[in-house]
C-alpha positions as CSV (number, residue, x, y, z in Angstrom):
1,X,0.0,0.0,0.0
2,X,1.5,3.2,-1.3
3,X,2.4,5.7,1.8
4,X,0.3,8.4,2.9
5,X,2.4,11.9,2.4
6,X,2.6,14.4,5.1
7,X,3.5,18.3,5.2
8,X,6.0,18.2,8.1
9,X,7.7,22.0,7.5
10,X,7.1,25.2,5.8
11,X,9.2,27.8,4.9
12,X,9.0,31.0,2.8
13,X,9.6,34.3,1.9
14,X,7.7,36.6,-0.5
15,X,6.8,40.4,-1.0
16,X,4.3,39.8,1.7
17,X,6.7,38.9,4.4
18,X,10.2,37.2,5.1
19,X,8.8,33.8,6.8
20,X,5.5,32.0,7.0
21,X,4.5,33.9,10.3
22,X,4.9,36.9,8.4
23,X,3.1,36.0,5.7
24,X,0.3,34.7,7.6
25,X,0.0,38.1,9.7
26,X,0.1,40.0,5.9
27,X,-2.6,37.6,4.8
28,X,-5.1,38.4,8.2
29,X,-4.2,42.3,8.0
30,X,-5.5,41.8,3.9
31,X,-1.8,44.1,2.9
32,X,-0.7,43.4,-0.2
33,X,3.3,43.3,-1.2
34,X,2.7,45.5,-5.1
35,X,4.2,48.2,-5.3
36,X,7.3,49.7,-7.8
37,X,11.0,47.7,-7.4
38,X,13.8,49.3,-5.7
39,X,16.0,47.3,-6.9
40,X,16.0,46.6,-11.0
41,X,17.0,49.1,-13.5
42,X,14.6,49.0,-15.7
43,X,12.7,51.9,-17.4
44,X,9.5,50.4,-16.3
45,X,10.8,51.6,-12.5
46,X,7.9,53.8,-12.0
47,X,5.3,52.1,-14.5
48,X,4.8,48.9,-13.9
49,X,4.0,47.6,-10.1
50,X,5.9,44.4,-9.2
51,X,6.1,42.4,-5.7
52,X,9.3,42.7,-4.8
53,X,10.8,41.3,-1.7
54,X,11.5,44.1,0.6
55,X,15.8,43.3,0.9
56,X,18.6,44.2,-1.1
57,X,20.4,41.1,-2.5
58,X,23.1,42.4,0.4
59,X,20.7,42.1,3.0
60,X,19.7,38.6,1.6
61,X,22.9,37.4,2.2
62,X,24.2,38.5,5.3
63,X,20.6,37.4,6.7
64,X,21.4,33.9,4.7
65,X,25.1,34.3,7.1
66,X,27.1,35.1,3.6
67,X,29.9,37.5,4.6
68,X,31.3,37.2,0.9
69,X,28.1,35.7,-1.4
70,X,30.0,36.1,-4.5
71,X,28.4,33.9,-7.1
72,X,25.0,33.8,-4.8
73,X,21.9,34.9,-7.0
74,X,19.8,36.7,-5.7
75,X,17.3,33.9,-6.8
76,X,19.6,31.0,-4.9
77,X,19.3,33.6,-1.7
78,X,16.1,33.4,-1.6
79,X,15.6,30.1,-1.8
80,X,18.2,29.2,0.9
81,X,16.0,31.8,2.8
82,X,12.9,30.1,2.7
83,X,14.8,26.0,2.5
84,X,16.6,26.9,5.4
85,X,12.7,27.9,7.6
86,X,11.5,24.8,6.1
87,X,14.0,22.4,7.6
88,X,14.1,24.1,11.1
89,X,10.2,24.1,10.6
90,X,10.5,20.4,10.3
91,X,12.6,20.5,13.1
92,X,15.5,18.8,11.0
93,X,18.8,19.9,12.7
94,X,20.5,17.4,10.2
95,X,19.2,17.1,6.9
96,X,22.0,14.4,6.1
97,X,20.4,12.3,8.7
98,X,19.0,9.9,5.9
99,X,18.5,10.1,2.7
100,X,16.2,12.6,0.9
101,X,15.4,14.5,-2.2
102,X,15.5,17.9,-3.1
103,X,13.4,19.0,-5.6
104,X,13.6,22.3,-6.7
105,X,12.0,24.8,-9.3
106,X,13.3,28.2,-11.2
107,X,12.1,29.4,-14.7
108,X,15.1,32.2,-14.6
109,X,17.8,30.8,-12.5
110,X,20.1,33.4,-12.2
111,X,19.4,35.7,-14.8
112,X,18.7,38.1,-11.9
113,X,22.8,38.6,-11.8
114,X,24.0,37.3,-15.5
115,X,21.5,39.9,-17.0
116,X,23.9,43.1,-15.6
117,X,26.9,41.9,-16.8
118,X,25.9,40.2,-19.8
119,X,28.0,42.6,-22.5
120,X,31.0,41.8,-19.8
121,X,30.7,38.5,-20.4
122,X,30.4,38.7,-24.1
123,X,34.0,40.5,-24.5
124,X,37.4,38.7,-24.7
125,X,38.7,42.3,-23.3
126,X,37.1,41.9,-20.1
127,X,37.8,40.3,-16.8
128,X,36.5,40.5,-13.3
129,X,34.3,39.4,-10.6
130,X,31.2,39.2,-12.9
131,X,32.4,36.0,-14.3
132,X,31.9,33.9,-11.1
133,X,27.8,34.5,-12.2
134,X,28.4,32.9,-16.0
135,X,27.2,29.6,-14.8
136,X,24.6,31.0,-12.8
137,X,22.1,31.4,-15.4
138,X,21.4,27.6,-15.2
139,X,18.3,26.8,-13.5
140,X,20.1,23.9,-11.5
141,X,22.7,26.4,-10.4
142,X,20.6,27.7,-7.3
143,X,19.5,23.9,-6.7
144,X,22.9,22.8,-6.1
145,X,24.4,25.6,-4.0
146,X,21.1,24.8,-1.9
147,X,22.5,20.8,-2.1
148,X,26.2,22.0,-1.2
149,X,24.1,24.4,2.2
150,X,21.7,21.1,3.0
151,X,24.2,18.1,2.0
152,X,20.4,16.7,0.5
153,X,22.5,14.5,-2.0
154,X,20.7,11.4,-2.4
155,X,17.9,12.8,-5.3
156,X,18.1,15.9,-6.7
157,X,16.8,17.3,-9.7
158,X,15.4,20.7,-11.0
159,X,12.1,21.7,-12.4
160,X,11.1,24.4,-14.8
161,X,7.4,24.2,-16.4
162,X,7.1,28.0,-16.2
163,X,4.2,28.7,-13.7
164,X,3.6,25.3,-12.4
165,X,7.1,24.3,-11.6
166,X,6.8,24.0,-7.6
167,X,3.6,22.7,-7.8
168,X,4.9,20.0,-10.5
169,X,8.0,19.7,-7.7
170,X,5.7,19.0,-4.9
171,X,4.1,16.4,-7.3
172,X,7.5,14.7,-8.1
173,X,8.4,14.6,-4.3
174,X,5.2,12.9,-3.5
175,X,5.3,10.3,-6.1
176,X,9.2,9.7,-5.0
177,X,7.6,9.1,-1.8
178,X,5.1,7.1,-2.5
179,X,6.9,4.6,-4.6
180,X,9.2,4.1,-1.4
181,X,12.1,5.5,-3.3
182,X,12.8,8.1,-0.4
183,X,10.9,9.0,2.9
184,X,11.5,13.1,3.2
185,X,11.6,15.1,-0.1
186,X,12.0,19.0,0.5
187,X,10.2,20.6,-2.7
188,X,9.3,24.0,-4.0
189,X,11.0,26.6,-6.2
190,X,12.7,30.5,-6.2
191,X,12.3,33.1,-8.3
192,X,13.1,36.5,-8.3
193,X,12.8,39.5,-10.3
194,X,14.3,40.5,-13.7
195,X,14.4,42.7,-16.4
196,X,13.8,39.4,-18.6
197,X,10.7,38.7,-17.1
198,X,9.2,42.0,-16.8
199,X,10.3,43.1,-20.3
200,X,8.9,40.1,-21.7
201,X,5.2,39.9,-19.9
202,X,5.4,43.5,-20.5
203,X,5.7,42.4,-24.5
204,X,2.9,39.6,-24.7
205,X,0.7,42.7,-23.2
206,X,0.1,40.3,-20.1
207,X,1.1,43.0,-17.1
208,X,-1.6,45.8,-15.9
209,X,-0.3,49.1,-14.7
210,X,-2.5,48.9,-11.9
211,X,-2.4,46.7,-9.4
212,X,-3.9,43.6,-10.7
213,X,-7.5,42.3,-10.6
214,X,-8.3,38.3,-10.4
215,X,-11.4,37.4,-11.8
216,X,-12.4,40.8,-12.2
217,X,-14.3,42.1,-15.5
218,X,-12.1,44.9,-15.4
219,X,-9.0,43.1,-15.0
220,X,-5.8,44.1,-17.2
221,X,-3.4,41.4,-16.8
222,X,-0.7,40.2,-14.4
223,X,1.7,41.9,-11.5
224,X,5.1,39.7,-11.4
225,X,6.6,39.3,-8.4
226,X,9.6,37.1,-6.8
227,X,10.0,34.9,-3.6
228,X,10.8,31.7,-2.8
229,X,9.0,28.3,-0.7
230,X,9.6,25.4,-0.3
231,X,7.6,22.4,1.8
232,X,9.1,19.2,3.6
233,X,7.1,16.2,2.6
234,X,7.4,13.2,4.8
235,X,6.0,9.5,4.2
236,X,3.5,8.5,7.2
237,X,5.9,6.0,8.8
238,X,8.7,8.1,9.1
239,X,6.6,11.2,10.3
240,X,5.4,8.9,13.1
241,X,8.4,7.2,13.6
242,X,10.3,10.7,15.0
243,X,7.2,12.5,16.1
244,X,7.1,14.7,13.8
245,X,4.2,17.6,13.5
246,X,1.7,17.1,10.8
247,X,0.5,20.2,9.3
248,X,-1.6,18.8,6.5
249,X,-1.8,15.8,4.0
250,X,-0.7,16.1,0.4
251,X,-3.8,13.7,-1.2
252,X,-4.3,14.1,-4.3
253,X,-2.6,15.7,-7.4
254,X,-2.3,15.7,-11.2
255,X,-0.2,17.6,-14.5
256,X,-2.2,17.7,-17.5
257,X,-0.7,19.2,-20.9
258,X,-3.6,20.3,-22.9
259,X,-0.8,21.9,-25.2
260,X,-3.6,24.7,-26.9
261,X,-1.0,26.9,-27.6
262,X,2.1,28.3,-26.4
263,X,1.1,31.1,-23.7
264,X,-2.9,31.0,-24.0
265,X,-5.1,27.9,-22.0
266,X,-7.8,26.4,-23.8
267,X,-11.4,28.6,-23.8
268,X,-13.1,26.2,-22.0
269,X,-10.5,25.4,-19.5
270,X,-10.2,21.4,-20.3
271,X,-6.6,21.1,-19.2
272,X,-7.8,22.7,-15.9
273,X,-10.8,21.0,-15.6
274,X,-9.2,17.7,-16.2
275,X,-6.2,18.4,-13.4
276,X,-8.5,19.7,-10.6
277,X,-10.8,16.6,-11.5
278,X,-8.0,13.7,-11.1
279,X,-6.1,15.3,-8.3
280,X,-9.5,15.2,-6.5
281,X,-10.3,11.6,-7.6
282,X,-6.9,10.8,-6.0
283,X,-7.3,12.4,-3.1
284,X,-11.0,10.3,-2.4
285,X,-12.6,14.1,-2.0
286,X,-15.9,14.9,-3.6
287,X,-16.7,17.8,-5.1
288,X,-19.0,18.7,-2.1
289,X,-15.8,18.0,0.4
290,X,-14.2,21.2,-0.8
291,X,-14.2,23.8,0.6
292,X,-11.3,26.5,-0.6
293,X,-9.9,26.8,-4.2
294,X,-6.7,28.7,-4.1
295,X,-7.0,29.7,-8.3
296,X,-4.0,30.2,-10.4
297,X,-5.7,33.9,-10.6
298,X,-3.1,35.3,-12.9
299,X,-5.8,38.7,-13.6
300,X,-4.8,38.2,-17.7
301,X,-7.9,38.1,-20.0
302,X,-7.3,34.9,-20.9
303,X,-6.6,32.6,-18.1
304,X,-9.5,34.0,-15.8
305,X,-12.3,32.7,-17.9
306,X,-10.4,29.4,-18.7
307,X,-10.4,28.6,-14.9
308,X,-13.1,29.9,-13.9
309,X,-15.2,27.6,-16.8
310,X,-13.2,25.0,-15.4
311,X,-14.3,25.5,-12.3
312,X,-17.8,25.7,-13.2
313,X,-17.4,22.4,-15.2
314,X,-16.2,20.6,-12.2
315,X,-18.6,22.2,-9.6
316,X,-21.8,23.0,-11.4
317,X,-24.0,25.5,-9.4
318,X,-22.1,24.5,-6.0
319,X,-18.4,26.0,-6.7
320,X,-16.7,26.4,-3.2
321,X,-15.1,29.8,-1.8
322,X,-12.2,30.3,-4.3
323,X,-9.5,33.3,-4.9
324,X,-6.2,34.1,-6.3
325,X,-3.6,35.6,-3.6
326,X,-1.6,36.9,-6.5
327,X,-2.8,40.2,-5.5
328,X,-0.5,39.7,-2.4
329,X,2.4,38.2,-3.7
330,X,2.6,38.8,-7.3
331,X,2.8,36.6,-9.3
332,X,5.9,34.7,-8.4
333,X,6.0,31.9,-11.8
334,X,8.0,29.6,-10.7
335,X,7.6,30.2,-7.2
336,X,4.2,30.7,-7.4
337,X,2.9,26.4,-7.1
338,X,5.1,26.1,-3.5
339,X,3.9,29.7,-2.3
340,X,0.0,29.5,-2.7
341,X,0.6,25.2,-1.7
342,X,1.7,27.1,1.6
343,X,-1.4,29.4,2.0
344,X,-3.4,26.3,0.9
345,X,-2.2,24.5,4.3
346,X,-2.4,28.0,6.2
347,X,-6.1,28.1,4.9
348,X,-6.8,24.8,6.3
349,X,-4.0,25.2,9.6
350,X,-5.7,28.4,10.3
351,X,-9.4,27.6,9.3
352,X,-9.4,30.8,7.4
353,X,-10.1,31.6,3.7
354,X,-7.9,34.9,2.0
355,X,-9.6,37.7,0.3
356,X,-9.4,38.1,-3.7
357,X,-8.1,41.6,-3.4
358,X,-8.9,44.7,-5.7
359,X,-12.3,42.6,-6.8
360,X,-15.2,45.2,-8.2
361,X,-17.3,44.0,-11.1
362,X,-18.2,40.3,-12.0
363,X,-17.4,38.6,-15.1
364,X,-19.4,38.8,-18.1
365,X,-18.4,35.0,-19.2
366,X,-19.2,33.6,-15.6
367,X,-21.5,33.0,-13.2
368,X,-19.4,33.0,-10.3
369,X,-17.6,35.8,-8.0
370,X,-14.2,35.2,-5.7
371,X,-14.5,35.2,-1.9
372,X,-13.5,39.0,-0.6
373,X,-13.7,38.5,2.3
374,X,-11.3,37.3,4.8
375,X,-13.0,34.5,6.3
376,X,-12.0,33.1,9.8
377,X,-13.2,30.0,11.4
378,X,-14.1,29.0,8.4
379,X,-14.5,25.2,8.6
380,X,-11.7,24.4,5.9
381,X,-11.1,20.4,5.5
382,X,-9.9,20.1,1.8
383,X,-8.0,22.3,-0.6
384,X,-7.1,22.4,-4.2
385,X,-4.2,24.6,-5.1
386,X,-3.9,25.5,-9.0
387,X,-0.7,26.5,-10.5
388,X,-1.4,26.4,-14.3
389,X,1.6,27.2,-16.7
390,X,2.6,28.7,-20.6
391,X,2.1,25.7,-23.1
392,X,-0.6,24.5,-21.0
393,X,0.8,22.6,-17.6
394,X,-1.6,22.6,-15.5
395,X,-1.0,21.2,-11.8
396,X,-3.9,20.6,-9.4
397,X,-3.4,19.8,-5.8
398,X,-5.0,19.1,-2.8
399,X,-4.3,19.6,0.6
400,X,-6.2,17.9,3.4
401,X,-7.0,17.9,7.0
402,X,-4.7,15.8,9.0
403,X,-6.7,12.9,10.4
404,X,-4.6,10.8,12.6
């Protein structure tokens, strides 16, 4: 019988605030993290609102205990920042005490760094310090600095499916769990803030000027933002074997690639649909069992409609409280799956469902409205977290009360 999988640790950081308590207390107070970066030179400074972790790579580091990070991204900061919460979370004081996997996600790696001294780099002339951040640009880069900080050796590998990538990591860890192949996988994903990515949302006309809109009929498109999170996923025996805190149950998941087209989901949302449909069958949830949908959200024309028909499919006339928190947090891409996993385990640790912030005016093409309200003592038993990516990855999961 395949092991059940637990969520033993948490740990993040995000525009929102540099921990999970942090983020938690952001989430109650409904403050979100948009506002314009202080730290990219871009000519889109004042233009175009971002979520943008409030440190300087400099403060990153000496808060990551880095006296010299030469060579440390500011993406690999970030996520040794949030891996480094997880463990202690955990309460790992050893993470080589057996063997584990790390499984971590990054669309950008460490184009954060290689993007300002990219003409350096491309002359023969020129030497210096910048070179150390040549190899940095691959995505694995960040996962094994984070490797050579943990000593997790045993099974590591690195994910990038654009939006979904954490989400498709905490998949991967469950499954290497459940085929017995480890007992303790840490999985999420980093991401921070470029030029790149803001230059190129900014292209496909995908980012709003305003701070964006979920669901919203006036909605304009997407806010990016950066962070990182990461989750410690433990197999039933060995959680109960040390004693280990349970903070929720990873049931149920699927990927589907519906592969519409490169950036856009289908109209009717069947690559959604069909995720949040077999990551519930999986779990043993009904529909009616539901009670929190934390939507992909992303506030683009597109991708609103496509979930929320999806969700319509899947629900009928009874679709649970749902809403995107990428009104707190940006939208994070590869970060984003691990992040919004976390507030899916808050929702159900806290009993407490998060505001869709910014909401005004239903949508035209649906029937349905996000919760915008914050929502305490809110009996929260099962959630599904979406994280639905370009080219049409979709991940579903869900995250359950722990029953012991």
């Amino acid at each position: 019988m395949a092991e059940r999988v637990f969520i033993t640790g948490m740990g993040m950081i995000s525009a929102i605030g540099n921990n999970v308590v942090e983020n938690l207390r952001s989430l109650r107070l409904q403050q979100s993290g948009l506002g314009y970066t202080r730290y990219i030179d871009t000519i889109h400074k004042n233009v175009l609102p971002v979520a943008e972790v409030k440190l300087s790579t400099e403060e990153l580091a000496a808060l990551a205990g880095f006296e010299n990070a030469g060579g440390y991204t500011r993406t690999t900061l970030l996520g040794l920042m949030a891996i480094s919460e997880a463990l202690v979370s955990a309460g790992i004081a050893d993470a080589r005490e057996l063997p584990a996997a790390l499984i971590n996600a990054s669309t950008v790696g460490g184009m954060c760094d290689t993007e300002k001294v990219y003409f350096d780099i491309l002359d023969p002339q020129k030497e210096g310090t910048f070179l150390q951040y040549i190899d940095t640009l691959d995505c694995a880069d960040c996962t094994q600095r984070m490797v050579d900080i943990t000593g997790i050796r045993e099974y590591v590998t690195t994910i990038s499916t654009a939006c979904s990538s954490s989400a498709n990591a905490l998949m991967y860890g469950a499954r290497l769990i459940q085929q017995g192949m480890v007992q303790r996988a840490v999985c999420g994903g980093t991401e921070a803030l470029t030029r790149f990515t803001i230059n190129g949302f900014n292209s496909l006309k995908n980012i709003d000027k305003q701070f964006c809109r979920p669901f919203d009929q006036q909605r304009n498109g997407l806010n990016l933002g950066e962070g990182a999170a990461y989750l410690v996923l433990e197999s039933e025996s060995l959680a109960r074997q040390r004693g280990a805190r349970v903070l929720a149950e990873l049931t149920g998941w699927c990927n589907t690639n519906e592969a519409f087209h490169p950036t856009a989901p289908s109209p009717e949302g069947d690559g959604a649909y069909e995720a949040m449909k077999n990551a519930l069958a999986m779990s043993g949830r009904t529909v009616g069992e539901v009670q929190y949908v934390n939507v992909h959200g992303t506030a683009t024309l597109n991708n609103d409609v496509s979930e929320g028909k999806a969700l319509e499919r899947l629900f009928g006339a009874s679709v649970p409280r749902f809403s995107s928190t990428k009104p707190f947090t940006g939208h994070t891409l590869a970060a984003a799956g691990a992040i919004e996993a976390i507030y899916a385990v808050l929702s159900i640790g806290q009993q407490m469902i998060f505001p869709n912030l910014h909401f005004s005016e239903k949508m035209e093409e649906l029937a349905i409205v996000p919760e915008t309200r914050l929502l305490e003592e809110y009996p929260v038993q099962n959630v599904i977290s979406n994280s639905f990516g370009f080219g049409g990855n979709n991940a579903s999961l869900v995250f359950s009360k722990y029953e012991g």
